[in-house]
C-alpha positions, -999 to 999 in steps of 0.1 A, spaced: -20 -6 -35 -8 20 -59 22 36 -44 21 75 -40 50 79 -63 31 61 -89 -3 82 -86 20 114 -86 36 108 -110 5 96 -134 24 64 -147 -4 40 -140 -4 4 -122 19 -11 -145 28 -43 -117 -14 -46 -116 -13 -50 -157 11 -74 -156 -5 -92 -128 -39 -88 -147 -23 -113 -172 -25 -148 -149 -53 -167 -158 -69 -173 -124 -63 -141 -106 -86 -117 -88 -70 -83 -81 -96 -54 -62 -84 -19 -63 -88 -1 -28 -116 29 -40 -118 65 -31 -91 83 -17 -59 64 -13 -40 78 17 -3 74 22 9 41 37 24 63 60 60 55 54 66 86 32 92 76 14 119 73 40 104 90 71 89 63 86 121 41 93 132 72 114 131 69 150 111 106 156 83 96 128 74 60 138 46 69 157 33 93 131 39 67 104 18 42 119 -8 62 124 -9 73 95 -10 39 77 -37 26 102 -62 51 82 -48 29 48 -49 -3 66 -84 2 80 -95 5 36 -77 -29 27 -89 -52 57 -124 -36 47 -113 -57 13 -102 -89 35 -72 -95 8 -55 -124 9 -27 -107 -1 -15 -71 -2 1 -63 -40 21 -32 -40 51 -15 -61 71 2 -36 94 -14 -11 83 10 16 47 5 15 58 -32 13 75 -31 50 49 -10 65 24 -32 56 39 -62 71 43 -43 99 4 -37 104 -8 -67 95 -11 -88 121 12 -126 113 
C-alpha cells in the first residue's frame, strides 16, 4: 500500500522496487483510487478520531481483502498499525 505521503509527494514505491528484486515474490498493487488508511498521519491514535479513523480505513481494507494478500507491504508506520488493527489475527 503506497502511503499517502508517498503519492503526494510523487516519490514513487521505492520499498515495492526493492521488494521487486527477490526472486520468488509476487507483489499486486491495490488499483483505482487509493483512499487513506485512515490514520492520517497522527489523528488516528487520538482518542476523538478513532472512530472516524476506522471507518475510514474500512473503505481501504474492504480494496485489499478484495486482493486476499498474504501479507500487507506498506512504507509508513501508521498505515502499518492501522492495518493490524483491522485485520482480523
Amino acid at each position: 500500500y503506497p502511503p499517502c505521503h508517498l503519492r503526494e509527494q510523487n516519490i514513487g514505491r521505492p520499498y515495492l522496487d526493492l521488494l521487486n528484486i527477490i526472486p520468488g515474490i509476487s507483489l499486486e498493487s491495490i488499483k483505482g483510487n487509493l483512499f487513506c488508511c485512515g490514520m492520517a498521519g497522527v489523528m488516528g491514535f487520538k482518542k476523538e478520531f478513532h472512530r472516524a479513523s476506522v471507518h475510514l480505513g474500512d473503505k481501504l481494507m474492504q480494496k485489499i481483502k478484495a486482493l486476499n494478500p498474504e501479507s500487507i507491504v506498506t512504507d509508513c508506520l501508521s498505515c502499518r498499525l492501522q492495518f493490524t488493527q483491522l485485520t482480523p489475527h
